[in-house]
C-alpha positions in Angstrom: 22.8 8.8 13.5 21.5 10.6 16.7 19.8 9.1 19.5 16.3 10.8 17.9 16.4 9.3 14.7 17.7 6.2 15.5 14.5 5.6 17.9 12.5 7.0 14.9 14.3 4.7 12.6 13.5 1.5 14.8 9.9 2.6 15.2 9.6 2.9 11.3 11.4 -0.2 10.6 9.5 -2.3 13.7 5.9 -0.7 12.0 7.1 -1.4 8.7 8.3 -5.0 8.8 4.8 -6.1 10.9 2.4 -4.2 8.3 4.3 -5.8 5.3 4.7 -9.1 6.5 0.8 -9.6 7.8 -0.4 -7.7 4.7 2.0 -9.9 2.7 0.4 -13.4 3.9 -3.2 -11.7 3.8 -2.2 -10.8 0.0 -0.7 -14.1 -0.5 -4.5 -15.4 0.5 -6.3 -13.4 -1.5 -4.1 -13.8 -4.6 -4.9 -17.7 -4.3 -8.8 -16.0 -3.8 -8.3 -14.2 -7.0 -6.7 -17.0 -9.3 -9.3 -19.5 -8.1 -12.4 -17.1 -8.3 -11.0 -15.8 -11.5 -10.1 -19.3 -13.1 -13.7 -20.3 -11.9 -15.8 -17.4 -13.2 -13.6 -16.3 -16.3 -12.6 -13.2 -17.7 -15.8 -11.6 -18.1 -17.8 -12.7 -15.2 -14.7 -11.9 -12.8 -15.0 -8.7 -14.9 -18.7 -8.3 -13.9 -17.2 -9.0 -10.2 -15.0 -6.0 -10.6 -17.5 -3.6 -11.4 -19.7 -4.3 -8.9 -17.9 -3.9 -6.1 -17.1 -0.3 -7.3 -20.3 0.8 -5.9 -19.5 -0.4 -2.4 -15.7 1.0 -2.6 -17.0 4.2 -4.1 -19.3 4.9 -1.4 -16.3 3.5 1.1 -14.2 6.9 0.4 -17.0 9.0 2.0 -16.8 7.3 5.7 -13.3 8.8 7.1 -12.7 12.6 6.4 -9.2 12.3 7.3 -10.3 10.7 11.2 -7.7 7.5 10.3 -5.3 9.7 9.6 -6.1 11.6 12.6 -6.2 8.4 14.7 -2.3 7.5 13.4 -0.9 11.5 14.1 -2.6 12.0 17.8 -2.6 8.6 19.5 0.9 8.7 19.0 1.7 12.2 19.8 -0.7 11.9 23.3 0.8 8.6 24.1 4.2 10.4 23.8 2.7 13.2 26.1 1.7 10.7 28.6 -2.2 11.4 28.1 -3.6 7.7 28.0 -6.7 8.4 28.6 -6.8 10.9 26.3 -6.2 8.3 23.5 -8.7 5.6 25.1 -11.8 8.5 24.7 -10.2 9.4 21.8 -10.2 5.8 19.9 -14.2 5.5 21.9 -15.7 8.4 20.5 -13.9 7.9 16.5 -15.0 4.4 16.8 -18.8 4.8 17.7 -19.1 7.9 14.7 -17.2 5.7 12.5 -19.9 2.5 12.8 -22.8 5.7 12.3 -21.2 7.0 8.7 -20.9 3.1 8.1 -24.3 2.6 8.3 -25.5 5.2 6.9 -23.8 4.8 4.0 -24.9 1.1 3.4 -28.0 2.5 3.4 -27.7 4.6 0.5 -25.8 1.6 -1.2 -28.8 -0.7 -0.9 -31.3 1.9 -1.7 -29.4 3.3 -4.7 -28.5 0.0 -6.3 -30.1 0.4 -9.8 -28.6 3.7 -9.9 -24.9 2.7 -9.6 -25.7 0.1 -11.4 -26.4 2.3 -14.1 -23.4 4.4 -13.4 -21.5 1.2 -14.5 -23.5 0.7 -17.3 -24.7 -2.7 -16.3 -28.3 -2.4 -15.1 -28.7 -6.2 -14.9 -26.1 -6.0 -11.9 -28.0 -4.1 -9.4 -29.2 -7.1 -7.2 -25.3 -8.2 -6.5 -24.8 -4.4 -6.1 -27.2 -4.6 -3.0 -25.5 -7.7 -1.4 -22.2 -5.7 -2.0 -23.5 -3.2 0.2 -23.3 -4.7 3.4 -19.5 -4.5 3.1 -19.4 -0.8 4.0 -20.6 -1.1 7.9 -17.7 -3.8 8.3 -15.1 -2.5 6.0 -15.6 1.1 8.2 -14.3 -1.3 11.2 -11.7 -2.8 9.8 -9.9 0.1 9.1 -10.4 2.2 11.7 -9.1 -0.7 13.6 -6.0 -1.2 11.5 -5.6 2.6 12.4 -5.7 2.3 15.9 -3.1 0.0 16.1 -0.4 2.1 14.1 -1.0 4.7 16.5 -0.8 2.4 19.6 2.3 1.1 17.9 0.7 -2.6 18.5 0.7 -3.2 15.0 1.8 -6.6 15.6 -2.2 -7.0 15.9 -2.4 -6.3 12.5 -1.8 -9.6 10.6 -4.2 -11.7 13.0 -7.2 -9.3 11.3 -5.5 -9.0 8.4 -5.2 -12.8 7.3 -8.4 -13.5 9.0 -10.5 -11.2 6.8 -8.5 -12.9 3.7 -8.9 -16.7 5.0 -12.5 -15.8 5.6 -13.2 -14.0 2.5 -11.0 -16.9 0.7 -12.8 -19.9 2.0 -16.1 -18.5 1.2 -15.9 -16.8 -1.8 -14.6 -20.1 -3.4 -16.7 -22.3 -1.9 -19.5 -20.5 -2.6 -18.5 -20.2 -6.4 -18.0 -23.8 -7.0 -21.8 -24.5 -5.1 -22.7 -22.9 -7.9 -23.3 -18.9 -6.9 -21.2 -17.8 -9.2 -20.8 -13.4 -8.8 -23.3 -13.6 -5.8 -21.1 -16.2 -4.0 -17.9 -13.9 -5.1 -19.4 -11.3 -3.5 -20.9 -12.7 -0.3 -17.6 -14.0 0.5 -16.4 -10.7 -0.2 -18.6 -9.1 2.5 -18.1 -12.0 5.5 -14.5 -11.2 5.4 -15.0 -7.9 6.5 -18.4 -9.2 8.7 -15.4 -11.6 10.8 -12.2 -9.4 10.7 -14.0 -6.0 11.6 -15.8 -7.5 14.8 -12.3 -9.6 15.8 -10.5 -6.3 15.6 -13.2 -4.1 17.7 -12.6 -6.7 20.5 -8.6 -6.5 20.1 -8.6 -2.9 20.7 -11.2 -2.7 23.3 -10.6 -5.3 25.1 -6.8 -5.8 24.5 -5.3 -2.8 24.2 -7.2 0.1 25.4 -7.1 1.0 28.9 -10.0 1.7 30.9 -10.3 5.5 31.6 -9.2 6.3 34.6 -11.3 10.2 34.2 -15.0 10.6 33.9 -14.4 13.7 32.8 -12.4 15.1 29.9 -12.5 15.6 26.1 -16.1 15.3 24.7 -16.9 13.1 21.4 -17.3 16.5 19.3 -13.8 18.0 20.9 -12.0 15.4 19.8 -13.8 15.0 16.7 -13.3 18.2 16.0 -9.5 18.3 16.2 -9.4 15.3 14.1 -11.3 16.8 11.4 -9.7 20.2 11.4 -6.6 17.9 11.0 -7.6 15.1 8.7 -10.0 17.3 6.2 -7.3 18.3 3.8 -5.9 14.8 4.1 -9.3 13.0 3.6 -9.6 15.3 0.3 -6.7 14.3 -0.9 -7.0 10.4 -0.1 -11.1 10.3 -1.6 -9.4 12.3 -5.4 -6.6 9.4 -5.0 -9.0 6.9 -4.2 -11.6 7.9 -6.9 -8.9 7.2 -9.8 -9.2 3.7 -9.5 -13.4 4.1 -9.5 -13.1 6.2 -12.3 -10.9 3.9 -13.9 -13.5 1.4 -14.1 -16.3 3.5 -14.9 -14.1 4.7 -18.0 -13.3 0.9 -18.7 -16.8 0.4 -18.9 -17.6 2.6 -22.0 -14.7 1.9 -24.2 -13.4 -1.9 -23.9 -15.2 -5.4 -23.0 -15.5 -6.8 -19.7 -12.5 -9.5 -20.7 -10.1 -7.1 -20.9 -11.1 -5.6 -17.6 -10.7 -8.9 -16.1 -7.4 -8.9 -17.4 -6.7 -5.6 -15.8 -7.9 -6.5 -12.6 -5.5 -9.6 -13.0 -3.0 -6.7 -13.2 -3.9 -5.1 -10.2 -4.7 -7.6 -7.8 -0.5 -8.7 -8.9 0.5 -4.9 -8.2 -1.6 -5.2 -5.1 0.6 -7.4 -3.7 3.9 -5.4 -5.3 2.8 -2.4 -3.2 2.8 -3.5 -0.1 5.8 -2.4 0.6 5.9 0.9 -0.4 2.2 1.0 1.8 3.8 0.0 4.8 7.0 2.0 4.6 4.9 5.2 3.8 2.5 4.6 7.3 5.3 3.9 9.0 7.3 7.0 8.5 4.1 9.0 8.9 4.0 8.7 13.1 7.9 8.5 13.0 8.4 12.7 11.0 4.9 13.2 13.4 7.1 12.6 16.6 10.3 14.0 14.9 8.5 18.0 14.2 9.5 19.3 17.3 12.7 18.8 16.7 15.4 20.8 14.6 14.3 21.0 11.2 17.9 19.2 10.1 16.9 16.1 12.0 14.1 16.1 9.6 16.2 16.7 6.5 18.5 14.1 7.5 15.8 11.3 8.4 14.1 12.1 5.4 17.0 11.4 3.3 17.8 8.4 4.6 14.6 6.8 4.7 14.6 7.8 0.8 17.4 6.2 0.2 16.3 2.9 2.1 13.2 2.6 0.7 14.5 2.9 -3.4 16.9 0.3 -2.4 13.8 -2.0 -1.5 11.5 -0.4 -3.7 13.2 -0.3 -7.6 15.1 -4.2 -7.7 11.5 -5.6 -6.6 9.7 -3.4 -9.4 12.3 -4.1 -11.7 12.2 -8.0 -11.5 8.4 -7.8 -12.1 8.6 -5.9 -15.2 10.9 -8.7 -16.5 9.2 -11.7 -15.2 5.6 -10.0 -16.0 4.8 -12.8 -18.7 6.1 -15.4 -16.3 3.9 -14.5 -13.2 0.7 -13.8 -15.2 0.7 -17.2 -16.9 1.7 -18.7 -13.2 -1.2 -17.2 -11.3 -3.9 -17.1 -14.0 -3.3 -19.4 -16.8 -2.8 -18.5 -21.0 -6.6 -17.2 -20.9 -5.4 -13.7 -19.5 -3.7 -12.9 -22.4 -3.4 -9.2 -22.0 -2.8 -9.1 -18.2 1.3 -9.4 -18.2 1.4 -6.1 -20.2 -1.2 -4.6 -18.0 1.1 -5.2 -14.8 4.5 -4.1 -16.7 3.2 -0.6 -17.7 1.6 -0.3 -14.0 4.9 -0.9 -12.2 6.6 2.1 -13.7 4.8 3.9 -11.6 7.3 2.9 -8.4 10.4 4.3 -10.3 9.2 7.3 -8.9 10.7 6.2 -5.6 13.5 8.6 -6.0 12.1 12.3 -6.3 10.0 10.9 -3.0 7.1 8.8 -4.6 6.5 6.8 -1.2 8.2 9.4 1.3 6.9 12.9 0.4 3.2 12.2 1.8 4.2 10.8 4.9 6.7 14.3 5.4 3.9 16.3 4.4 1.7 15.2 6.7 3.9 14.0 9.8 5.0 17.7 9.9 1.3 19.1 9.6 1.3 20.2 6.3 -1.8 18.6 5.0 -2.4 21.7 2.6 0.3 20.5 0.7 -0.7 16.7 0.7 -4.2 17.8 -0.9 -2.5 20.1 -3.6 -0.3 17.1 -4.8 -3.4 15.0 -4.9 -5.4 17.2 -6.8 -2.6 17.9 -9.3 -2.8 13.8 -10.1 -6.4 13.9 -10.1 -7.2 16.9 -12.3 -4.6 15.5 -14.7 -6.0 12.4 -14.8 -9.4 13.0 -15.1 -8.5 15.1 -18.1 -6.0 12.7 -20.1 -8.0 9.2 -18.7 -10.7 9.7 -21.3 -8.8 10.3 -24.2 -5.8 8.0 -23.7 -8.0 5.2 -23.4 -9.9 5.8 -26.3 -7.2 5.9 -28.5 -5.0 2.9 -26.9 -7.3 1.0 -24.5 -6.3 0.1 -21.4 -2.7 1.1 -22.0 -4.1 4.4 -22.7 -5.9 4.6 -19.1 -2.4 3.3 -17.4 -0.2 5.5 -19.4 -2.8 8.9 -18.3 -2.3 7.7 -14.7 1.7 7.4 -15.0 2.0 10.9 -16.2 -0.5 12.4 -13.7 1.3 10.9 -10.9 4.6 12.3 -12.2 3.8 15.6 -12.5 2.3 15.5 -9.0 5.4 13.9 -7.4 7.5 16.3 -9.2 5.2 19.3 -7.8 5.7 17.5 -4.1 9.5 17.3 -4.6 9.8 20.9 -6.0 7.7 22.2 -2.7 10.4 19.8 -0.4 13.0 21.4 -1.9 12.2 24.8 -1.9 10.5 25.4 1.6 11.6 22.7 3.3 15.0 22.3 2.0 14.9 18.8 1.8 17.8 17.2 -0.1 18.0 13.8 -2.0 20.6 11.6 -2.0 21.1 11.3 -5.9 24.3 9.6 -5.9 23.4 5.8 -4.0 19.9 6.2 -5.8 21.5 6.7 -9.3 24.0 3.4 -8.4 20.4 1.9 -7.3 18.5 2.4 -10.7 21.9 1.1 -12.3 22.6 -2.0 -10.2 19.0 -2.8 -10.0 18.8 -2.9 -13.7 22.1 -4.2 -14.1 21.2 -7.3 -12.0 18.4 -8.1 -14.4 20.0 -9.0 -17.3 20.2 -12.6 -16.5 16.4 -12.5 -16.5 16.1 -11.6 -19.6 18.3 -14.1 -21.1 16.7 -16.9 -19.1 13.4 -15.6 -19.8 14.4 -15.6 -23.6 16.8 -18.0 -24.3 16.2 -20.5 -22.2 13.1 -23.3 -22.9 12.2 -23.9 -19.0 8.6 -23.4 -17.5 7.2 -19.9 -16.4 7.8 -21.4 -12.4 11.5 -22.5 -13.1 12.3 -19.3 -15.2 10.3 -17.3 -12.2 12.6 -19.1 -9.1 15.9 -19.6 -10.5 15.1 -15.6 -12.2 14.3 -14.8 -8.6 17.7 -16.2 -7.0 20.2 -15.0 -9.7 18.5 -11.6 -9.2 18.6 -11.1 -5.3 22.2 -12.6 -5.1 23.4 -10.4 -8.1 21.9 -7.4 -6.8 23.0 -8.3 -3.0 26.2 -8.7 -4.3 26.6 -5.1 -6.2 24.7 -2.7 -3.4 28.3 -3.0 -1.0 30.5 -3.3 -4.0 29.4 -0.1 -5.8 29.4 1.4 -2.5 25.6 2.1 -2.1 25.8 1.1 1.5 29.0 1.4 3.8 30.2 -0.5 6.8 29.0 2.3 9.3 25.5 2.4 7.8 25.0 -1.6 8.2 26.1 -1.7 11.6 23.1 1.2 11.9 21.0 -1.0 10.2 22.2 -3.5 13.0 21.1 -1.7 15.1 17.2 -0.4 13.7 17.1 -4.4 13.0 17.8 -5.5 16.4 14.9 -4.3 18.6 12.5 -6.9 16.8 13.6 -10.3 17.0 11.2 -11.3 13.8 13.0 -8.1 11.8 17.0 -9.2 13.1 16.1 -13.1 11.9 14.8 -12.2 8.3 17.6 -8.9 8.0 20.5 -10.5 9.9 22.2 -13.2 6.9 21.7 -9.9 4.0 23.6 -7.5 6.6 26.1 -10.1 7.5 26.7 -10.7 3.6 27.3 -7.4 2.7 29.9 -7.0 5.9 31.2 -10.4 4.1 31.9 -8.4 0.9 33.4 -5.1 2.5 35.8 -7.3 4.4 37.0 -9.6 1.2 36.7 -5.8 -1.0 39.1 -4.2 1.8 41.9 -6.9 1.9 41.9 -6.9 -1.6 42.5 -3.8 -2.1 45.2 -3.8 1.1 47.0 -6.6 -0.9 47.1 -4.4 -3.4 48.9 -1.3 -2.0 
């Protein structure tokens, strides 16, 4: 690996590792939010929960046009350029129009309450849909802070916000439940997470990390405005059709099933929530890292896309694989027997990451690291036309199932489109072989899950741990053994690993295991000859 993508590589894997891992705790929080609020309210009131906040997350998608996005591509590229300044008006000027749209758009929430309320066909909701409201300002904050720190590259910022707006949010919202408040107190805890973490992270960046100006003059507000939007309109598109499926989910829910079973779906969810944190943080990551590598040949590109395919499906498929097993077993752990539905909910929502391979995770992040942000907003509206056709339907016929099953085809067909385009004007390559042995060994290492799982009478935590150890060290074992990795490519991973002492402590014993089993596989086969 050249000197390029290795430095591209460790910026990925440093970005990557501290977005997972404070996302991961904050996730972990508001799982143990989720099974206490939804133990405490029950399905159908932590169904009413659900729709209510649609409102408020609906209205959320119209606040960014593509500036986060922005944020991520040019404070890297300018700080890479030298401009510091630059970046410190740049992050100014986003933040104050940001906290503008917020408002404005909190406004319309509270004003309009009845009215979405309708939209959700629960008009007896509309005073909870006000409190909801005052989310948006905050929420507006918190993400454009969580921005600015992937493109400072200080996203070891991220978990202190992060876990703060999930403690907050946690204590709150439960304690407020069991004074009696039921949905209201749900929801108001809801909204002071976002009230604490958005106004912890606006003093991080200003106060922290941003240096002062060191120019009076410069770039106005609408210059740089400007060049974000021009940038970040096709991607904002494309993000607010993605980000209305799951609105539109809902709103479909709401006319053809009972609000138990859409508390057992949002059991599902909140699960995957946590199951795609990885493949979140892996696609952000790579986004500044093909940003910084487009000046360069187009076969540096080619080749750090394909490795970074190949890394994240061998992350990506054994942990998606394990929870389609162990669906049962997790459901019944976090909620209880009362979500009865919920495990095959979150088994038929996972297939969705087996799309890892034809560049599920990786494609977008090309796309738009390179500039092509045409091509991100045709994929998107592939999966969105798609599923706004087959959503209706399926779930009329088949339920939720139906509504899970039109989402998995629509987001085939647009991977497969985004692959297709790779390939043909990009040349972009995948490396089928490893990620064939990946599917294999992944599924491979779960067959003592299902025998445990079946055969054996232990409880859901036992069958979920002892599932959970067989699985990693099976699947450890058979990644250097079927030659998905080699000895050069772990000492490469040695070295990506080593520039963040938090990444070398958690990746050192799995690389040192698989050098382990290329030693003992090489004198065996010398012994041999």
């Amino acid at each position: 690996m050249t000197e390029e993508l290795l430095e591209a590589a460790e910026a990925s894997a440093r970005t990557s590792f501290f977005l997972a891992s404070g996302t991961i705790v904050a996730t972990i929080i508001l799982a143990i939010s989720a099974i206490l609020i939804g133990r405490l309210l029950g399905p159908e009131l932590y169904g009413q929960y659900t729709l209510i906040l649609s409102a408020p997350q609906l209205l959320f998608l119209f606040t960014d046009f593509g500036i986060n996005q922005g944020i991520i591509k040019f404070a890297a590229s300018l700080r890479a350029e030298g401009k510091q300044d630059h970046v410190t008006r740049l992050i100014h000027n986003v933040m104050l129009f940001k906290i503008f749209l917020g408002t404005a758009f909190f406004a319309i929430n509270f004003a309009f309450a009845d009215f979405f309320a309708l939209l959700i066909n629960r008009p007896e909701l509309a005073p909870y849909v006000r409190i909801a409201s005052f989310s948006i300002i905050f929420q507006v904050i918190f993400s454009t802070v969580s921005a600015s720190y992937v493109g400072l590259d200080k996203t070891e910022y991220d978990p202190l916000t992060t876990n703060t707006q999930a403690i907050i949010k946690t204590i709150f919202s439960v304690a407020l439940v069991l004074l009696g408040f039921s949905v209201a107190g749900a929801i108001i805890g809801n909204v002071l997470g976002y009230v604490v973490a958005g106004i912890l992270g606006l003093g991080i960046v200003f106060f922290k990390l941003l240096k002062p100006s060191s120019k009076t003059t410069g770039e106005s507000m609408r210059q740089n405005l400007k060049m974000l939007l021009t940038y970040g309109t096709p991607l904002y598109v494309s993000t607010l059709v993605s980000s209305f499926a799951p609105l539109y989910q809902n709103i479909v829910l709401a006319f053809v099933t009972t609000d138990v079973e859409i508390g057992n779906f949002r059991a599902a969810t909140n699960f995957l929530a946590l199951l795609g944190i990885l493949p979140t943080s892996i696609a952000i990551a790579l986004f500044p890292a093909f940003s910084k590598l487009g000046s360069l040949n187009i076969e540096k590109i080619r080749e750090f896309f394909k490795i970074a395919n190949k890394y994240t499906s061998l992350i990506i498929v054994p942990i998606t694989i394990f929870t389609i097993i162990l669906s049962k077993e997790i459901v019944q752990i976090i909620y209880g027997s009362t979500y009865e539905t919920a495990y095959l909910f979150l088994a038929l929502s996972c297939l969705i990451y087996f799309l890892v391979a034809i560049g599920y995770i990786s494609l977008t992040s090309l796309f738009n690291g390179l500039g092509e942000t045409l091509t991100t907003l045709k994929i998107a509206l592939v999966a969105f036309l798609i599923f706004i056709i087959l959503a209706p339907i399926f779930s009329q016929l088949y339920n939720v199932p139906g509504l899970i099953i039109a989402s998995l085809i629509s987001n085939s067909v647009a991977t497969a489109y985004g692959s297709y385009i790779a390939r043909t004007r990009f040349k972009i390559r995948f490396d089928t072989a490893p990620i064939t042995k990946i599917y294999l060994i992944s599924a491979l290492s779960g067959i003592p899950l299902i025998l445990t799982s079946n055969f054996l009478s232990l409880s859901n935590l036992i069958t979920f741990v002892l599932g959970a150890f067989l699985y990693l060290f099976i699947y450890a074992t058979l990644v250097p053994l079927t030659k998905v990795i080699s000895n050069p490519e772990i000492q490469t991973l040695k070295n990506i690993t080593q520039k963040s002492k938090s990444l070398g402590l958690v990746a050192k014993p799995l690389l040192r295991y698989w050098e382990n089993i290329l030693e003992a596989k090489a004198a065996v086969q010398h012994d041999t000859q």
